[in-house]
N, C-alpha and C positions, 0 to 999 in steps of 0.2 A: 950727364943728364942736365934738364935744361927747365925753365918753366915756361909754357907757354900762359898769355891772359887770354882770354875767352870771356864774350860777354855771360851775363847769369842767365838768361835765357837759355841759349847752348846748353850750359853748366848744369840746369835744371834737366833736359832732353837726356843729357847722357846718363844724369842719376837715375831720371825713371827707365830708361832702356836697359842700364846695366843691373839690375833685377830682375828682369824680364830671362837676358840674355846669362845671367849667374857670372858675370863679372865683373872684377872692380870696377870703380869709376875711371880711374886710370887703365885701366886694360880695355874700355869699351872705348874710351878716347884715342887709345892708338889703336886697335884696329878699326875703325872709322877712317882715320887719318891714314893708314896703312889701304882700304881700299878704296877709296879717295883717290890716290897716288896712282893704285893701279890702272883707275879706272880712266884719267888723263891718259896715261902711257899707253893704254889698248881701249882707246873709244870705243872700238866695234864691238866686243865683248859685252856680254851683259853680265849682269852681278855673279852669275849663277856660274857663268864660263870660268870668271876669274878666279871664285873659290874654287872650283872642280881643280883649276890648274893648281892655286898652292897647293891643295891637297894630295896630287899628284906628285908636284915637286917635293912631299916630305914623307911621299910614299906611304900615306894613309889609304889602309886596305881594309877597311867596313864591310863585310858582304855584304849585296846588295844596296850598300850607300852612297854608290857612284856607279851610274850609268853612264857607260860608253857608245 
């Protein structure tokens, strides 16, 4: 494990969104940064593409929570 710096700005963004989204401040900063990543790797995809596919790849089966 590693520490990244990050300006307070940032720092601030993630506090308020990781209440929103009900997770830590460290769990909202890497998956940001987790789909950031993805989103380089498959340009053409849009946000919604790339979660449908993790979701897929870990075989998350919601009914009715992913349309095909």
């Amino acid at each position: 494990m590693g520490i990244v710096k990050i300006s307070d700005e940032l720092h601030d963004e993630i506090r308020k969104s990781c209440s929103v989204m009900s997770r830590s401040i460290n769990s909202q900063a890497e998956f940001w940064v987790k789909i950031g990543m993805l989103a380089e790797l498959n340009p053409t995809l849009t946000f919604h593409e790339i979660i449908k596919k993790q979701l897929l790849k870990e075989v998350v089966t919601i009914s009715g929570a992913i349309n095909e």
